[in-house]
C-alpha positions in Angstrom: 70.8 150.2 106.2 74.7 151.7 106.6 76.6 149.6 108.6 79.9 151.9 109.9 82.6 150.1 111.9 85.2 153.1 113.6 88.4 152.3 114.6 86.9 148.9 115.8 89.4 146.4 117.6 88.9 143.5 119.3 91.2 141.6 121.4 90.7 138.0 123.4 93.1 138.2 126.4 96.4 139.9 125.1 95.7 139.1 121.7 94.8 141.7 119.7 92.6 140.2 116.4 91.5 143.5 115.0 93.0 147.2 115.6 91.8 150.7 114.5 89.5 149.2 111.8 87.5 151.4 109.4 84.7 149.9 107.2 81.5 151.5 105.4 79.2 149.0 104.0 76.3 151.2 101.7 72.9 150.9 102.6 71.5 148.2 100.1 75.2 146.3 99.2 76.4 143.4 99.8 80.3 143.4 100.9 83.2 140.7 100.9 84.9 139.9 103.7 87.7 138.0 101.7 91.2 136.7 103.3 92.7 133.5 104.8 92.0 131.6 107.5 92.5 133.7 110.8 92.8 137.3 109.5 89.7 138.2 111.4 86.9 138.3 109.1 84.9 136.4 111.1 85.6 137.9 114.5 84.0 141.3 112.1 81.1 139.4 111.4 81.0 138.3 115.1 81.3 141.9 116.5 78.4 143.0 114.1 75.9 141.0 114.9 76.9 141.3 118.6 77.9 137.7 119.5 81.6 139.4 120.1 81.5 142.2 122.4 83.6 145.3 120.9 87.1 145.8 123.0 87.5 149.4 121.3 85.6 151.6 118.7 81.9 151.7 117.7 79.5 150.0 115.0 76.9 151.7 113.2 73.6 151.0 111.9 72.4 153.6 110.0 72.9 156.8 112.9 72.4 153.6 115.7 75.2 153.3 118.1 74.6 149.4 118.5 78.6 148.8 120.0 76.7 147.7 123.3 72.8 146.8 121.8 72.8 143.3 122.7 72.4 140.9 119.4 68.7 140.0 120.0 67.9 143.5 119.6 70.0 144.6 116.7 68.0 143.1 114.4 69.9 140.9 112.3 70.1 137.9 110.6 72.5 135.5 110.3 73.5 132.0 107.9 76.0 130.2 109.6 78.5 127.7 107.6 76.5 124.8 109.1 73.2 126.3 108.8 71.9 125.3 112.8 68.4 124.0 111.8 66.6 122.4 114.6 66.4 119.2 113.7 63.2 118.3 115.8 61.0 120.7 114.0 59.8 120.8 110.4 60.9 123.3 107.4 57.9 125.0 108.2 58.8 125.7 112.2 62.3 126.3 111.4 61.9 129.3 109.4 58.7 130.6 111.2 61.0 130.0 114.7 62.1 134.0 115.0 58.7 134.7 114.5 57.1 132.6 117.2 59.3 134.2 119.6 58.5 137.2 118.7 55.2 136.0 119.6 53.1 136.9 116.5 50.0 135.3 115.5 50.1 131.7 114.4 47.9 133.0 110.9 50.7 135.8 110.3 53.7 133.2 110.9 52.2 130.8 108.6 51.3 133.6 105.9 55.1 134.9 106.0 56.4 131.2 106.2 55.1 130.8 103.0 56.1 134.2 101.4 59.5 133.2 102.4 59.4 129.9 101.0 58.5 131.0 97.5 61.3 133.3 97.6 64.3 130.8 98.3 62.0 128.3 96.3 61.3 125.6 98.5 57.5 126.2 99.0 56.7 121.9 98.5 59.3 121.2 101.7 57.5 122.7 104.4 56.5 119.3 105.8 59.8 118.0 105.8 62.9 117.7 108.3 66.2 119.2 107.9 67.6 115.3 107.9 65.4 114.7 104.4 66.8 117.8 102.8 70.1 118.0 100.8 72.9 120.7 101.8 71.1 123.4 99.2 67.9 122.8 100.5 69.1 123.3 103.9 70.9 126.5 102.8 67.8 128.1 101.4 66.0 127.1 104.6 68.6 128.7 107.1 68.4 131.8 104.4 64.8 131.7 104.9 65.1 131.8 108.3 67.5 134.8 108.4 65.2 137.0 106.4 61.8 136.0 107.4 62.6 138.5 110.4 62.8 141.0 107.9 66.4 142.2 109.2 68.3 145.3 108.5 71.5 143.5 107.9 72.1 139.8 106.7 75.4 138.3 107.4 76.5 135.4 106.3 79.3 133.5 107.2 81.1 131.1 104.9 77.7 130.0 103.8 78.9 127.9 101.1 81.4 125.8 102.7 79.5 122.6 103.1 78.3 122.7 99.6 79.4 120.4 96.7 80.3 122.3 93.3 77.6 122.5 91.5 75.8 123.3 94.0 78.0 126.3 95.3 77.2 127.7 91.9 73.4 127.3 91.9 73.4 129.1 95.8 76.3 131.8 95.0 73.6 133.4 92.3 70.7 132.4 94.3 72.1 134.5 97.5 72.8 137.2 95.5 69.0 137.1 93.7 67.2 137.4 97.0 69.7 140.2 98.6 69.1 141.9 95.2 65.5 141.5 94.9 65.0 142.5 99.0 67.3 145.4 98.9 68.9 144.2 102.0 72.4 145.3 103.0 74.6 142.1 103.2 77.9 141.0 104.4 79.0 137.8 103.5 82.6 136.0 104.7 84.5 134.0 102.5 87.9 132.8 101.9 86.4 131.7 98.2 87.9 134.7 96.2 85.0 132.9 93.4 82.1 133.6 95.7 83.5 137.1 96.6 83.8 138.6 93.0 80.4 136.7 91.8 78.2 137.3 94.5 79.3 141.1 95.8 79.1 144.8 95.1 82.4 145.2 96.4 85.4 143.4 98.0 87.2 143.8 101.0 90.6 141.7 101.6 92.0 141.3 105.1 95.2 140.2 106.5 95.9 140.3 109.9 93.1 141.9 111.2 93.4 144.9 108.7 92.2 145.6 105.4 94.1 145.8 102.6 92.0 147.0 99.6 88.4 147.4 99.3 87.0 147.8 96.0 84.7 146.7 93.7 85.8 143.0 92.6 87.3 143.6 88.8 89.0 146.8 89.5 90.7 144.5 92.3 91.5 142.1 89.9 92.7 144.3 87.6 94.7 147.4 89.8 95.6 145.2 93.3 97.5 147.4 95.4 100.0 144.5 96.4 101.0 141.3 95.7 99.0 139.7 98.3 96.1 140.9 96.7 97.1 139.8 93.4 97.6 136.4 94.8 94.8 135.8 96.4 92.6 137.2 93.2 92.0 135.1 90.3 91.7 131.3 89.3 94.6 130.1 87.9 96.4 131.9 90.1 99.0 134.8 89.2 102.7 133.7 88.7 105.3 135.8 90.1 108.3 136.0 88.4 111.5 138.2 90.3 114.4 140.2 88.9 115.5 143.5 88.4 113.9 147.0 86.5 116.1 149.1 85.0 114.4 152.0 83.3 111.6 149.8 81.4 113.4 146.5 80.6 113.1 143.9 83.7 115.5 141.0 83.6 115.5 137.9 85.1 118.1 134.9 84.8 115.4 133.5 82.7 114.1 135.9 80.3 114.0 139.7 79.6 110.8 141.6 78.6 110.1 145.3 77.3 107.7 147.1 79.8 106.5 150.0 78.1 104.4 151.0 80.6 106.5 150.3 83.7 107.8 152.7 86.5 111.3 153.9 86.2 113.6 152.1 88.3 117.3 151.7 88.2 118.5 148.3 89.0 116.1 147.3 91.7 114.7 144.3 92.8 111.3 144.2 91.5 108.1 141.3 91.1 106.0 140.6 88.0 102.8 139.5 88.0 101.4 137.7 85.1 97.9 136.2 85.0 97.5 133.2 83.1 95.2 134.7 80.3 98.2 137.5 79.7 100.4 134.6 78.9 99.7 133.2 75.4 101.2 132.6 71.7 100.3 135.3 70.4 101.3 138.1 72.5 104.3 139.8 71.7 107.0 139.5 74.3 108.3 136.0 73.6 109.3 133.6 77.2 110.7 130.3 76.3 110.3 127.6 78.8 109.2 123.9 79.4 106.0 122.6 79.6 105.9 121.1 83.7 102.0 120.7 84.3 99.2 120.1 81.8 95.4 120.4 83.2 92.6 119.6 80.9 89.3 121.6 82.7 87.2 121.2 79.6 86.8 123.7 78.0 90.3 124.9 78.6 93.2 123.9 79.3 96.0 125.1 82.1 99.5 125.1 81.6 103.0 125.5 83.5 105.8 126.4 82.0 109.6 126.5 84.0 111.4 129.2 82.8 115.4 128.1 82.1 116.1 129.9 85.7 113.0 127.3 87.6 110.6 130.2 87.8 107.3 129.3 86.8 104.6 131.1 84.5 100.8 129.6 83.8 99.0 129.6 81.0 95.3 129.1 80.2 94.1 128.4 76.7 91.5 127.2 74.4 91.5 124.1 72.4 93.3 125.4 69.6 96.6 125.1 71.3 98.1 121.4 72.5 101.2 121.5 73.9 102.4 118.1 76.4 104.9 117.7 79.2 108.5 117.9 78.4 107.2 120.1 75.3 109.6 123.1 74.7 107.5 126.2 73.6 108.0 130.1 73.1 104.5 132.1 73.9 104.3 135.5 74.6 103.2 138.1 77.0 100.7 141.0 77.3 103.2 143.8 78.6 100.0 146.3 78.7 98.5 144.0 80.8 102.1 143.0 83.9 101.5 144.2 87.7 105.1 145.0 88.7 105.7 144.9 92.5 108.4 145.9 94.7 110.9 144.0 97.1 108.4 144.8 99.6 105.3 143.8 97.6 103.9 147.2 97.1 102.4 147.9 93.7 104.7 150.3 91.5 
């Protein structure tokens, strides 16, 4: 099912939350909803499955003008951060519940409760209470639930949140195994840029109740159109270092680099970006600096080092490099690989 938002706003009182928004989400994908806290990704989410009523514009589904279809009839279904099982009834009634007020036969909701239970893999917890469950097992059960109505859309709304690490990681693939497996067109908000590039066909950042970029998660990664969008992409995060491009050589106060591939610019203000993989020994463009911040994650290790002006690049490496705090070293970095960005934050 298409989902089409058109110049869809949304306002409470004089606050406007959302403006002259434009979104496709394709039949059969599941889309990103990615930005910080209050840029109205939720409020989206709210509007589409009819909880918020639309202040201007119109949603889709499919060629279905649903802008004023009440929620109950828009058929969707919904995962909510803190999943809203009923704590009274068992697994069993919890997920069957859309069913029974729908009103179908007891033999057909028990029949589909049990499809749908072998599908999130909780088939021996249909006895149980939500209370006796851990926060996956909960998850899978509210996921159940939102499917077992067999919706057109599934939205899910910072479903994660409530989950420890390991398990975030064991539900971010499992999500995304069920949506691929039922074909269903999804929409999932996040402010976990992880959960966004792992678990969806595409990406779309907002900030302040617009979006940004939308685009499929490593060509965001790799081409954002902004600094914002750099930022908010990747884990370590980018370092920004400022100073001024003339022609292809930037300089800083704390180190000069060769940009063979940069845009022309005389003397302007201008940002680099530089992830911490595109900062390491062996790269060519040599930035000396002290070592500030050592993390050990295992397998690898991150690193900080202050240039001599106080600006700040990361670094993460493998084993074969140990460097410790206070440590002076000279690595190098990728120029093939620096997002340059003007005064403004714009991508050059």
């Amino acid at each position: 099912m298409r989902i089409l938002l058109k110049n869809f706003g949304k306002s409470f009182g004089a606050v406007n939350v959302i403006e002259n928004l434009n979104l496709e989400i394709h039949d059969g994908e599941m889309l990103a909803l990615l930005g910080p806290s209050g840029c109205g990704k939720s409020t989206t989410l709210f509007a589409v499955c009819g909880i918020h009523k639309v202040t201007a514009g119109q949603i889709l589904f499919g060629d279905r003008d649903v802008t004023h279809v009440p929620s109950q009839q828009r058929n969707v279904g919904v995962v909510f951060q803190n999943y809203a099982l009923y704590p009274h009834l068992s697994i069993a009634e919890n997920i069957g519940f859309p069913l029974k007020i729908r009103k179908e036969s007891a033999a057909e909701i028990k029949r589909k409760v049990h499809e749908m239970a072998d599908l999130v893999q909780i088939g021996a917890l249909l006895d149980r209470r939500p209370a006796e469950l851990s926060g996956g097992q909960q998850q899978r059960v509210a996921l159940a639930r939102a499917l077992i109505r067999r919706p057109d859309v599934l939205l899910l709304d910072e479903p994660l949140a409530n989950l420890d690490a390991k398990l975030r990681l064991e539900m971010r693939s499992e999500i995304r195994r069920i949506q691929q497996e039922t074909g269903i067109t999804a929409i999932l908000v996040t402010h976990d840029q992880v959960e966004a590039m792992s678990m969806c066909d595409r990406i779309a950042i907002m900030k302040q109740g617009q979006i940004v970029q939308i685009a499929a998660p490593m060509e965001m990664y790799d081409n954002p159109v902004s600094d914002f969008v750099a930022g908010f992409l990747g884990n370590p995060p980018i370092a920004f270092v400022d100073g001024a491009l003339t022609g292809s050589v930037f300089e800083s106060s704390g180190i000069r680099i060769e940009l063979p591939s940069a845009a022309q610019r005389n003397g302007g203000p201008v940002k680099l970006g530089i992830r911490p993989e595109n900062f390491q020994p062996e790269f060519p463009q040599k930035v000396s600096g002290e070592v500030t911040f050592v993390e050990s994650q295992g397998r690898e290790t991150l690193y900080d080092v202050r240039l001599d002006d106080g600006q700040i690049l990361r670094s993460i490496q493998g084993h074969a490099v140990r460097a410790g705090v206070g440590e002076r070293v000279s690595w190098g970095i990728s120029p093939d690989n620096i997002l340059i960005f003007d005064e403004k934050g714009a991508r050059l």
